[in-house]
PAKEZA-854133 format. One record per atom (N, C-alpha, C, O): x, y, z. Coordinates in steps of 0.05 Angstrom, whole numbers, padded with zeros to 5 digits, always signed. Layout:
! PAKEZA-854133
XYZ/...
This chain:
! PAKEZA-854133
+02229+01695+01220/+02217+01669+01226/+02187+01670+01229/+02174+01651+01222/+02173+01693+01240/+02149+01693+01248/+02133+01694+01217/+02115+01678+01213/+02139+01711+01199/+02133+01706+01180/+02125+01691+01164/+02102+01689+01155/+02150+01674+01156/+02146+01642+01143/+02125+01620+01164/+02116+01600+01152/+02122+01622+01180/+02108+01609+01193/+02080+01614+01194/+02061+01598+01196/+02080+01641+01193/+02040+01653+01179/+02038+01640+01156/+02019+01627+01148/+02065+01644+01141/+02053+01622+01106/+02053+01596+01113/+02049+01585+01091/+02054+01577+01131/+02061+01566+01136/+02034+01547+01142/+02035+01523+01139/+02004+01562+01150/+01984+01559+01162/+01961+01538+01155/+01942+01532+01169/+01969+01531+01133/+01956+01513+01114/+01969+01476+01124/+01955+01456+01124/+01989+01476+01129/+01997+01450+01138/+01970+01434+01158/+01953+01443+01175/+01976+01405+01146/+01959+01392+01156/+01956+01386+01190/+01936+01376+01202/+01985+01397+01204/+01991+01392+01225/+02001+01415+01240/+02023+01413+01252/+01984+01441+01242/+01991+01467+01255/+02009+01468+01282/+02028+01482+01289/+01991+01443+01300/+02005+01448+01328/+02037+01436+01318/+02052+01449+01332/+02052+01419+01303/+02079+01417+01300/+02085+01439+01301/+02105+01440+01315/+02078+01467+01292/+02085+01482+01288/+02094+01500+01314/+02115+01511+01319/+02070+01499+01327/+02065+01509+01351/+02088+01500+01376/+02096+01512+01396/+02093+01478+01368/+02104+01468+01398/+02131+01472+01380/+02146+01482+01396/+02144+01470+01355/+02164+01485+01361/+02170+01509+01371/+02186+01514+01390/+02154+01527+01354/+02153+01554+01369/+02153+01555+01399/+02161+01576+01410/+02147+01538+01411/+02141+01544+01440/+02162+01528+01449/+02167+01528+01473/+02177+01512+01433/+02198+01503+01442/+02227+01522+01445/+02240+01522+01466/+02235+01538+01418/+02247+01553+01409/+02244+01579+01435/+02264+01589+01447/+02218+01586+01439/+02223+01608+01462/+02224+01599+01484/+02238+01614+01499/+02215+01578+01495/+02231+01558+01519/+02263+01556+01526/+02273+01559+01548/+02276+01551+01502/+02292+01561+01498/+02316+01579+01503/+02338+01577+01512/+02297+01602+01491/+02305+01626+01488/+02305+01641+01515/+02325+01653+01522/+02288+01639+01525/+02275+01643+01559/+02289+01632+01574/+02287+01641+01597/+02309+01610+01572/+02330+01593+01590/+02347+01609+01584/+02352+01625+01602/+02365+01614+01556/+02380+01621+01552/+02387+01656+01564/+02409+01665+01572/+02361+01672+01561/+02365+01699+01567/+02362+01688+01607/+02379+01701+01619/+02352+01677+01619/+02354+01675+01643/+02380+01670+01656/+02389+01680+01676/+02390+01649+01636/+02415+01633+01654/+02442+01673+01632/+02463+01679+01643/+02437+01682+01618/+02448+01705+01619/+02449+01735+01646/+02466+01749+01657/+02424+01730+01646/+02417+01744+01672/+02423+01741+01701/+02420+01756+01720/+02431+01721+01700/+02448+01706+01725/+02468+01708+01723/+02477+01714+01746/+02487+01706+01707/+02509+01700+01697/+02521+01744+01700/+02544+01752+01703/+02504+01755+01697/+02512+01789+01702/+02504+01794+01722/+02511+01817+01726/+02489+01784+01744/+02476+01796+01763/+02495+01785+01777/+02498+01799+01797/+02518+01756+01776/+02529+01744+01797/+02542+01767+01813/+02548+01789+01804/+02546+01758+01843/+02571+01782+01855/+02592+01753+01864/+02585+01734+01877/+02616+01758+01854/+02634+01742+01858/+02650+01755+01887/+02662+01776+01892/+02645+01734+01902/+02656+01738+01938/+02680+01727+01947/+02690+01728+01969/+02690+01713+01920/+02714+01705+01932/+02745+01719+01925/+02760+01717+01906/+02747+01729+01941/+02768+01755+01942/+02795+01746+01922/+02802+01758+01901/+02804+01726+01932/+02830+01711+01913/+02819+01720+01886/+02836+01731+01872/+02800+01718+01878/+02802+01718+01850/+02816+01744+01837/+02825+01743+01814/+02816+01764+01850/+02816+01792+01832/+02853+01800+01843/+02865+01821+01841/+02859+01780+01850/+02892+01777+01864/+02911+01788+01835/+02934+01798+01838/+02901+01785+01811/+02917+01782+01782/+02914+01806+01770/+02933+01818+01760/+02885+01819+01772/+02875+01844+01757/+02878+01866+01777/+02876+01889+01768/+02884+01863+01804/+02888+01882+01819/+02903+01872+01839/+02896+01862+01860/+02931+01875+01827/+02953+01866+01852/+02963+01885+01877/+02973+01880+01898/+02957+01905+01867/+02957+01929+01892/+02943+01932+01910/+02955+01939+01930/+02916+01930+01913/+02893+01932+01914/+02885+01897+01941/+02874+01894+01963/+02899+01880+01925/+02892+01853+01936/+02909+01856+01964/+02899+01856+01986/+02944+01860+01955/+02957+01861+01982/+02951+01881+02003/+02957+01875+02026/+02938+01906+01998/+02934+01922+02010/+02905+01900+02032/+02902+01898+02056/+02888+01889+02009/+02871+01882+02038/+02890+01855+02050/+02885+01843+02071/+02910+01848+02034/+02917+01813+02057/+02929+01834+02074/+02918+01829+02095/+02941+01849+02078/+02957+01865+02100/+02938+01866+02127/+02946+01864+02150/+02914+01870+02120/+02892+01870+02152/+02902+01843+02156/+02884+01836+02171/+02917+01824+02155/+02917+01798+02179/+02943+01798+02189/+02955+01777+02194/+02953+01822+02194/+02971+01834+02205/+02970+01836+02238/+02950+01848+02246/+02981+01829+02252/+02968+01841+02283/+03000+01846+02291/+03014+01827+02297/+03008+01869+02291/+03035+01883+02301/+03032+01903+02314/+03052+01913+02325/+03004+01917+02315/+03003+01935+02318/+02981+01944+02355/+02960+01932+02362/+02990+01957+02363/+02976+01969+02387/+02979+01997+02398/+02999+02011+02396/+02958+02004+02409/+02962+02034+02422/+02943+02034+02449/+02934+02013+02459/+02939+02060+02459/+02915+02067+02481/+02892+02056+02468/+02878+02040+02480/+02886+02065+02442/+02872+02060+02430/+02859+02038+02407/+02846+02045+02388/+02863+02014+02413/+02865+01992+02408/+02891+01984+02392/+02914+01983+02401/+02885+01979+02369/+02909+01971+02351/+02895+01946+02324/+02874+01947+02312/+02913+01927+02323/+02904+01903+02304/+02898+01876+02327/+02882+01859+02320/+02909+01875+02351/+02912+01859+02364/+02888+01840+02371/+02866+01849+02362/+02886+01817+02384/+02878+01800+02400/+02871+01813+02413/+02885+01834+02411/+02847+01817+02434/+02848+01827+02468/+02813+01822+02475/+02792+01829+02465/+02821+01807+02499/+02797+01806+02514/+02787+01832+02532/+02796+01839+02554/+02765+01846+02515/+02767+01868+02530/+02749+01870+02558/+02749+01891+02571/+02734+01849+02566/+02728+01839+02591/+02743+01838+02610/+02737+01847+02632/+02760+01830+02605/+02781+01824+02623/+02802+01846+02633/+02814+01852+02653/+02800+01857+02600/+02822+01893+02611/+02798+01911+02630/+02802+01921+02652/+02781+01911+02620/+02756+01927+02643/+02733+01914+02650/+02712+01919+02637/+02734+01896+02672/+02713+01880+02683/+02690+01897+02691/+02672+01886+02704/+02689+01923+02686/+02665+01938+02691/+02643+01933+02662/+02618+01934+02665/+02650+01929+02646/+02625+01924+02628/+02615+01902+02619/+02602+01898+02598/+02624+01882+02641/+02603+01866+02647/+02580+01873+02661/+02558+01871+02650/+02582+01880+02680/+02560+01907+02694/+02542+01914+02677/+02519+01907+02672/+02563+01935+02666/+02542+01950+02643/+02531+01935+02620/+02512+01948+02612/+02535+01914+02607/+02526+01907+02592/+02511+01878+02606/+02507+01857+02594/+02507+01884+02629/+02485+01858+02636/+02462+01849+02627/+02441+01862+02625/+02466+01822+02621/+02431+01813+02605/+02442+01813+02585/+02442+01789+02579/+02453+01826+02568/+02461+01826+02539/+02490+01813+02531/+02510+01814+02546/+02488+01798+02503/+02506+01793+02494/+02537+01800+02495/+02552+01781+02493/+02546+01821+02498/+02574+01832+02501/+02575+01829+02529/+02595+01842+02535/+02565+01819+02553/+02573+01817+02577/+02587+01792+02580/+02603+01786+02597/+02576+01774+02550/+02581+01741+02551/+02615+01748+02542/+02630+01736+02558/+02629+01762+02524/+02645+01761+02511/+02645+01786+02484/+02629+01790+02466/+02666+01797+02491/+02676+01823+02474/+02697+01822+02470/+02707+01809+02489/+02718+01832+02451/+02746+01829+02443/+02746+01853+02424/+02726+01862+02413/+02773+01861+02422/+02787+01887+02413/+02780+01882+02379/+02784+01859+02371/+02772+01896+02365/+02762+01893+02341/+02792+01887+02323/+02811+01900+02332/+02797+01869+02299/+02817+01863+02290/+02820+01867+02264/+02799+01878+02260/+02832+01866+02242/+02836+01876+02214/+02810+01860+02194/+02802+01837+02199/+02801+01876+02175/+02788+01862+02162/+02782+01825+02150/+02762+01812+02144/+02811+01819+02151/+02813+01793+02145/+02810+01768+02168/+02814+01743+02165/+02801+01786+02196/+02790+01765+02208/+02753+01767+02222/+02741+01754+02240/+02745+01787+02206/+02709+01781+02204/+02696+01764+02211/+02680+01767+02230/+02699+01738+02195/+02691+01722+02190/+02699+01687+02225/+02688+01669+02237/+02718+01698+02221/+02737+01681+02239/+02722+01686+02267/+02713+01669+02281/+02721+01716+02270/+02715+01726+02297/+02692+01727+02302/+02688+01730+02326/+02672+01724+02289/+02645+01726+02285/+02635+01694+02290/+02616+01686+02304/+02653+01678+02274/+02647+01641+02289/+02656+01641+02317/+02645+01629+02335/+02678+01656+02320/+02686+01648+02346/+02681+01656+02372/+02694+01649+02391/+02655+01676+02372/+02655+01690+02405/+02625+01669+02412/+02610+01653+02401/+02631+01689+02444/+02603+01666+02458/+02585+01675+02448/+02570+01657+02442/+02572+01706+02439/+02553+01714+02433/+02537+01712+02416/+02518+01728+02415/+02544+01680+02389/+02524+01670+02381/+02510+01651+02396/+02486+01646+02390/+02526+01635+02421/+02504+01624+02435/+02522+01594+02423/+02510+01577+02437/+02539+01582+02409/+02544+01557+02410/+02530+01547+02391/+02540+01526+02384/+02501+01556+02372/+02486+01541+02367/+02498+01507+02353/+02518+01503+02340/+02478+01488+02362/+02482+01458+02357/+02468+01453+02330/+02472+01429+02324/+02451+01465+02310/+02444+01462+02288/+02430+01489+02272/+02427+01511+02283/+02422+01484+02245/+02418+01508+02240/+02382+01532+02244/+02373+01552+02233/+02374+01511+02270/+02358+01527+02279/+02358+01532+02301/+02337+01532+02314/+02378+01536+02310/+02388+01531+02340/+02411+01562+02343/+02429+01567+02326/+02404+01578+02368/+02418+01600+02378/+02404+01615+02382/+02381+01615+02374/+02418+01639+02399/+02402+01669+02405/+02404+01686+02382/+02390+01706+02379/+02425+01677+02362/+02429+01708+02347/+02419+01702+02317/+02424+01681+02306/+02403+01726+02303/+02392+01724+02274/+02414+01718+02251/+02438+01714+02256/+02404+01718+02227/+02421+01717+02211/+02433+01757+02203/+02453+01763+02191/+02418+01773+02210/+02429+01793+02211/+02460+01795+02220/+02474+01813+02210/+02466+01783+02231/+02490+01777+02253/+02516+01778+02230/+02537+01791+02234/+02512+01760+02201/+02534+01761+02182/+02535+01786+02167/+02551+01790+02149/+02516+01803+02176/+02508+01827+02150/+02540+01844+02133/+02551+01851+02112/+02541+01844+02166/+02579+01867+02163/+02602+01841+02151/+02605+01846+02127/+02614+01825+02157/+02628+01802+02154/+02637+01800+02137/+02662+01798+02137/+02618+01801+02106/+02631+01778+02092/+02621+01790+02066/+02600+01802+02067/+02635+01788+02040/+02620+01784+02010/+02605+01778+02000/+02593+01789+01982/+02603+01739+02014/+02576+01729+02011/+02553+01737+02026/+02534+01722+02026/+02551+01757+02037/+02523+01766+02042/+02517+01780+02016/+02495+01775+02006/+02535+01796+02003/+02521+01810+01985/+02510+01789+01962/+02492+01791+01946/+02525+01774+01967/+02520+01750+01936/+02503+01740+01952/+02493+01730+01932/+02489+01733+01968/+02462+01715+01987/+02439+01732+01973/+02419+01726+01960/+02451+01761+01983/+02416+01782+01970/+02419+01788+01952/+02404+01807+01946/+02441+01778+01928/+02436+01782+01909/+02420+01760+01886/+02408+01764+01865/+02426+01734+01901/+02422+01712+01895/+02387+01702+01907/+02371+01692+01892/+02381+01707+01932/+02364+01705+01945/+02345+01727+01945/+02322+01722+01953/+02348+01743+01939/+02336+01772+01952/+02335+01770+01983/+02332+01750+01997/+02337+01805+01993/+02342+01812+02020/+02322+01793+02038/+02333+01779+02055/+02294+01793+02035/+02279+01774+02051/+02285+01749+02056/+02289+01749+02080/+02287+01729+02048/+02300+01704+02049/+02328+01703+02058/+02334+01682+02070/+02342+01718+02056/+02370+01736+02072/+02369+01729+02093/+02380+01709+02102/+02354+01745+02107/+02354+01753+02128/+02340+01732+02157/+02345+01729+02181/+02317+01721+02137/+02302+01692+02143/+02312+01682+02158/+02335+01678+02149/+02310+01669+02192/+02324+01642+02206/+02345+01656+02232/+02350+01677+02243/+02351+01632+02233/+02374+01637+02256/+02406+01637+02247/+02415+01617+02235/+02419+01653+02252/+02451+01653+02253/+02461+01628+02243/+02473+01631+02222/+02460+01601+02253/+02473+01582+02239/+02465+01579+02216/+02482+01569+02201/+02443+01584+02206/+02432+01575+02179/+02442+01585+02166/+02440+01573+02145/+02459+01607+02162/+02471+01613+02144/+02503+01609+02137/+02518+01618+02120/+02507+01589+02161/+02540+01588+02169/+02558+01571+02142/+02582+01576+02139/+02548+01554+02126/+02553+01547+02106/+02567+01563+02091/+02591+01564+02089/+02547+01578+02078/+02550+01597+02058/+02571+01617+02060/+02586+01622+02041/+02573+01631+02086/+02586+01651+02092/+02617+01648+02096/+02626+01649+02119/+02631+01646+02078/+02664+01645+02088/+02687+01651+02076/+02710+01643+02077/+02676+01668+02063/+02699+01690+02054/+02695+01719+02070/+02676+01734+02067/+02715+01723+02084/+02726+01747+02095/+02709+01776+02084/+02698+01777+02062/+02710+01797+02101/+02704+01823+02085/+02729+01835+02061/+02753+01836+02066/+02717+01842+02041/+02730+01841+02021/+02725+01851+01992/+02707+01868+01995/+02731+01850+01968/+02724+01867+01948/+02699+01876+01942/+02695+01899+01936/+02673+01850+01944/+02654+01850+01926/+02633+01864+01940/+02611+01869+01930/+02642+01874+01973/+02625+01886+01989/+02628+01911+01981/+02607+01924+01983/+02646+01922+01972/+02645+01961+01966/+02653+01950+01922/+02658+01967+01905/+02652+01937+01920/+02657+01948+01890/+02636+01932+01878/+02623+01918+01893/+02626+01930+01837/+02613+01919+01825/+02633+01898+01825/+02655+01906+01832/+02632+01879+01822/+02652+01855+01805/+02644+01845+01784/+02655+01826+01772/+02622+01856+01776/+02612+01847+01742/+02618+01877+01731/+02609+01879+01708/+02628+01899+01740/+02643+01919+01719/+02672+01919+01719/+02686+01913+01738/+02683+01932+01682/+02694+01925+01682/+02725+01944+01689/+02747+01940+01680/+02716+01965+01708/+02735+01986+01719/+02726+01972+01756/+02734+01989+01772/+02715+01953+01766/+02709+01949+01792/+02694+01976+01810/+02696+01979+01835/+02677+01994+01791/+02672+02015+01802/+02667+02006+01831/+02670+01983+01837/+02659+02027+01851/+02655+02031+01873/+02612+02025+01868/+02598+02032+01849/+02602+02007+01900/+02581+02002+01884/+02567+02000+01918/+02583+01994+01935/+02541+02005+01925/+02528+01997+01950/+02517+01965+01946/+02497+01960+01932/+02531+01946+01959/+02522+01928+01960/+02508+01917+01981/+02516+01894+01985/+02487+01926+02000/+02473+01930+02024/+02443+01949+02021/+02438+01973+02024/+02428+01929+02014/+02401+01939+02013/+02389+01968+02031/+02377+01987+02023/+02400+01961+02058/+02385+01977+02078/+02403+01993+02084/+02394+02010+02100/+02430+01998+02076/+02439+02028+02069/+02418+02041+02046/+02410+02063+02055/+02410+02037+02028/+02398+02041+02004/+02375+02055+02015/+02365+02073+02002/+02364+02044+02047/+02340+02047+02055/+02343+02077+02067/+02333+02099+02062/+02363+02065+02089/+02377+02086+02107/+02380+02118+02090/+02372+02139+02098/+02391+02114+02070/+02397+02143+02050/+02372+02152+02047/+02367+02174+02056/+02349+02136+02032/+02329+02150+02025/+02309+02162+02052/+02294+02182+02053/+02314+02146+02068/+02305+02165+02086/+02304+02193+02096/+02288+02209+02104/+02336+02192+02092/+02347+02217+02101/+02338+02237+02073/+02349+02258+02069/+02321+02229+02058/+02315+02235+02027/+02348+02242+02016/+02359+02263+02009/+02355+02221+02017/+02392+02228+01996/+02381+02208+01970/+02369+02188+01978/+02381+02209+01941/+02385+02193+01921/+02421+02186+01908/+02435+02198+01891/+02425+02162+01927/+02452+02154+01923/+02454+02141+01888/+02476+02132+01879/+02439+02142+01877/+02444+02138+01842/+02460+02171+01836/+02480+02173+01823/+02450+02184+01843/+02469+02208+01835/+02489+02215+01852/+02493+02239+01855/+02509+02191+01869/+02529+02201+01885/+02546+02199+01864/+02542+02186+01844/+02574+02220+01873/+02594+02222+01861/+02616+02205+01873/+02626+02198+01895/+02619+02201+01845/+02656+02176+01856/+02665+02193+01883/+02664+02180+01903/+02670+02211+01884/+02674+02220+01920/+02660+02216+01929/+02665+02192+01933/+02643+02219+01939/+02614+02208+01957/+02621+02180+01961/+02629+02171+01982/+02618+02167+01941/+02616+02134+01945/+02644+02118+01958/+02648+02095+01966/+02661+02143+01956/+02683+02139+01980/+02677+02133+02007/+02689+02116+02019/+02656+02149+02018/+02655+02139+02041/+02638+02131+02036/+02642+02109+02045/+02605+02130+02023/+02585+02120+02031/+02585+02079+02029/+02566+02064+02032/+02607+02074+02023/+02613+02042+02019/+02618+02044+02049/+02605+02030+02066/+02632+02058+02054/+02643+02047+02084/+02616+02046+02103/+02616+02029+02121/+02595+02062+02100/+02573+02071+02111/+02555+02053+02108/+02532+02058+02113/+02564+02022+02098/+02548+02003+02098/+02551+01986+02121/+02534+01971+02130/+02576+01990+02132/+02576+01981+02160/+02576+01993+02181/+02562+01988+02200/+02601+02017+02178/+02609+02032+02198/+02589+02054+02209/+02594+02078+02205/+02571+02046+02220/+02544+02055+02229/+02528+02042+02254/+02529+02019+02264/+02513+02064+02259/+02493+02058+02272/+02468+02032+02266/+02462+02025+02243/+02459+02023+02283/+02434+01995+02271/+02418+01985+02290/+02421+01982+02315/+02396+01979+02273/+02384+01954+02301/+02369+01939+02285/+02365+01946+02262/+02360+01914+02297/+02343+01895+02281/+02317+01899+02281/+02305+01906+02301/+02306+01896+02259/+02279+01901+02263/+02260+01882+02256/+02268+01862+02245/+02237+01884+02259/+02209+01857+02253/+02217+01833+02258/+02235+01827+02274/+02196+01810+02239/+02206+01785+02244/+02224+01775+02240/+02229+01755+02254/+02245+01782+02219/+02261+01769+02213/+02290+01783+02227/+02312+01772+02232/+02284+01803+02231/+02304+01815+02253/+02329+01827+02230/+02351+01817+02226/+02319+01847+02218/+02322+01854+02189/+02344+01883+02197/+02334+01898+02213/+02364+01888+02191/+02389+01907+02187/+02368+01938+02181/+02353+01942+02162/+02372+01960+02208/+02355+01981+02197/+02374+02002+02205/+02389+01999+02224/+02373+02019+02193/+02394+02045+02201/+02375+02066+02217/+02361+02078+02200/+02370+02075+02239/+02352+02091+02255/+02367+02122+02247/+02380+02138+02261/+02356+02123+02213/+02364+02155+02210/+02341+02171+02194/+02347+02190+02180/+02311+02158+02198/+02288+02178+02200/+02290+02199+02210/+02277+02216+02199/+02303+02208+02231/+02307+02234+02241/+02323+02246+02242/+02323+02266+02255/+02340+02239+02229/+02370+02252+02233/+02395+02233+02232/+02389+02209+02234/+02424+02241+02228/+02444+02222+02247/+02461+02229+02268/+02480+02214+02275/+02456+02246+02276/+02470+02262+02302/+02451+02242+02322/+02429+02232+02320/+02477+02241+02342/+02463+02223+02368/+02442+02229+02381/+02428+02211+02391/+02434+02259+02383/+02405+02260+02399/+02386+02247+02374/+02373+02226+02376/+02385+02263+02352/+02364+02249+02331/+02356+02220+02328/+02333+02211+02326/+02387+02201+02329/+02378+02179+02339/+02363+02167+02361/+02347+02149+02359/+02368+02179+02382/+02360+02173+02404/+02332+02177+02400/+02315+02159+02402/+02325+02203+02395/+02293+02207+02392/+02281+02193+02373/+02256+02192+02374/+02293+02180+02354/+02276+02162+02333/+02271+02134+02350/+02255+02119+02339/+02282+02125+02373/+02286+02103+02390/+02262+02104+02410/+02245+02088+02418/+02269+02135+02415/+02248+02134+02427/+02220+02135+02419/+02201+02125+02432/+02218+02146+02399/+02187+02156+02387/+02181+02121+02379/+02157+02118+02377/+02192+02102+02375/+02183+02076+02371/+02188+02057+02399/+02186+02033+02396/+02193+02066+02420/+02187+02053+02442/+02204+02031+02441/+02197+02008+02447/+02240+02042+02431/+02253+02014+02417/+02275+02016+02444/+02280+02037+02456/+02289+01989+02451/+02308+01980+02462/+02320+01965+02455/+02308+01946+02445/+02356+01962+02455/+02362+01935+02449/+02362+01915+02462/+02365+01893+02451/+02358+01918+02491/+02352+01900+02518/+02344+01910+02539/+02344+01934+02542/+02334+01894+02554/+02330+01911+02583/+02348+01892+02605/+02348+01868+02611/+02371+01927+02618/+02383+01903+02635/+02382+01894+02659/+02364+01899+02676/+02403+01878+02663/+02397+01847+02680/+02389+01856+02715/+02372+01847+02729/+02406+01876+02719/+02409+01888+02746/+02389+01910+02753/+02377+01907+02775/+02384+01928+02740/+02372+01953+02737/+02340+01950+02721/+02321+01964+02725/+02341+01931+02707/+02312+01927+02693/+02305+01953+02676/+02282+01961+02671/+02328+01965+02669/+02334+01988+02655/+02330+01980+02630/+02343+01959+02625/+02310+01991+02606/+02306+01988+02577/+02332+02003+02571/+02339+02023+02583/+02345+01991+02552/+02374+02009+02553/+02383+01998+02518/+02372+01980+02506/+02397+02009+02511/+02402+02030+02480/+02436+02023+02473/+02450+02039+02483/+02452+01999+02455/+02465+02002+02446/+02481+02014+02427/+02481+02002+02406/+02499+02039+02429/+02505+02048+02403/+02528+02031+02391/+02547+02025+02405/+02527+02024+02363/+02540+01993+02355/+02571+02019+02349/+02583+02029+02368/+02577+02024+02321/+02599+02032+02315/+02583+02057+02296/+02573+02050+02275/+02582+02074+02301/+02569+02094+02284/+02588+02119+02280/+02586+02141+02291/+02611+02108+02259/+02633+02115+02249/+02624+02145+02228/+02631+02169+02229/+02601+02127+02205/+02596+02144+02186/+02596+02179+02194/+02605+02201+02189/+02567+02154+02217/+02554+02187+02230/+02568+02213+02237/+02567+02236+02228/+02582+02202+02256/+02611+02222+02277/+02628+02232+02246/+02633+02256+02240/+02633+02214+02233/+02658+02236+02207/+02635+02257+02196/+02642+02281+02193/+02608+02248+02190/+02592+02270+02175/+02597+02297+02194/+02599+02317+02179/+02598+02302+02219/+02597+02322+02234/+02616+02331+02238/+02615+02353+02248/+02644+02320+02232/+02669+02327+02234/+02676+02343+02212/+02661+02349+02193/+02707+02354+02215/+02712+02374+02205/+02718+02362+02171/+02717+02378+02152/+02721+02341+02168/+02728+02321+02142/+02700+02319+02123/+02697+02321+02099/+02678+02312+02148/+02653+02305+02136/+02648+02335+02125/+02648+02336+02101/+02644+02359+02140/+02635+02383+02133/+02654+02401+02107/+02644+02416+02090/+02677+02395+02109/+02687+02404+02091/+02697+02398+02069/+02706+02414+02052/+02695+02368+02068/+02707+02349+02030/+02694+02328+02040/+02699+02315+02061/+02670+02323+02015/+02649+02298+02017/+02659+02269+02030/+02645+02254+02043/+02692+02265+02020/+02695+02235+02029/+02714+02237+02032/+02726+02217+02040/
């Protein structure tokens, strides 16, 4: 085409020419964009992949199961305030003194996360104590938010602002691609991405073992919020063994609160699953 259009140069009316051309890659420029969207999507709604992976699907509806209990929690319901009224105490000034409960199967994330006191009730969507960090672990549509949004705008605002968006359960599109066409295993969590290179790891060259656990390592970890936007950070500059953490906390003069009674700067450790298996006998001796 570019061709015939150099012979073309003699016409009494060049710009016709022109504004097709510039129409044609207008175009073309929509067309390759709205393609680029169309591969980059992350599809969050779990039902869908119920047909292409029926094994796979019941295995996660089974987390809305609650049959199960031990010493050690179980699937259950449980106000754990109430089984040990001592960590209200301890967790004075801070959120989990308001309300804590026994952690429950994947398929209620979402549920449990609307429902405690510790977002604060908010009355609109700039309204509450807690960031939008708060959905990070939850749900699929976070990954489709930063995939859609990028991580900054993510993270942007307060907790309700994002309550719309967010309501599909934890679920496929958080550990796998859903635009490949084997569902490989995939990090969908920016600030794991961050967290690894710190530790100088390049997770592009993990092995399908590796990425066994390092999906899970997008939640089941250590965290705190950071800057303005109160942004998902993994405190593993120094290490991931608990003193290392601790001293990276400290060398930044960081707390998650100071509490209510004691006026004590004091240090939540959230769920730092990954960490504890790396040092274990599983982590040390078969990658995942």
């Amino acid at each position: 085409m570019g061709g015939v259009m150099k012979n073309q140069g003699s016409v009494s009316k060049p710009y016709g020419l022109t504004a097709c051309r510039t129409g044609l890659l207008t175009l073309l420029l929509f067309a390759t964009a709205g393609l680029q969207a169309d591969e980059s999507r992350v599809e969050a709604r779990n039902e869908m992949f119920k047909d292409g992976f029926p094994r796979q699907y019941e295995s996660w509806k089974a987390t809305e199961k609650m049959d199960f209990k031990s010493a050690h929690n179980g699937n259950q319901f449980e106000d754990m305030l109430e089984k040990d009224p001592r960590l209200v105490v301890l967790w004075a000034g801070y959120g989990f003194s308001k309300d804590y409960n026994a952690p429950r199967g994947h398929m209620y994330a979402v549920t449990d996360v609307r429902n405690t006191l510790r977002t604060g009730s908010p009355s609109g969507p700039d309204d509450g104590p807690m960031p939008n960090a708060c959905w990070s672990c939850k749900s699929p549509d976070v990954a489709r938010m930063i995939d859609e949004q990028g991580k900054d705008d993510y993270f942007a605002g307060k907790w309700a602002s994002k309550g719309s968006e967010i309501v599909n359960p934890i679920g496929c599109a958080d550990c796998h691609d859903t635009n490949s066409d084997d569902m490989k295993l995939a990090i969908s969590r920016p600030y794991l991405e961050d967290g690894l290179a710190a530790l100088g790891y390049d997770h592009a060259n993990a092995s399908q073992q590796d990425m066994k656990s390092l999906v899970c390592a997008q939640c089941h970890v250590e965290y705190y919020f950071a800057g303005p936007n109160k942004e998902v950070v993994f405190p593993w500059a120094e290490g991931t063994k608990a003193e290392e953490m601790e001293q990276y906390f400290d060398h930044r003069a960081f707390s998650d609160w100071t509490h209510a009674i004691s006026r004590a700067p004091m240090l939540k450790a959230q769920h730092p699953g990954w960490e504890t298996w790396q040092e274990g006998v599983h982590g040390t001796m078969w990658p995942a």
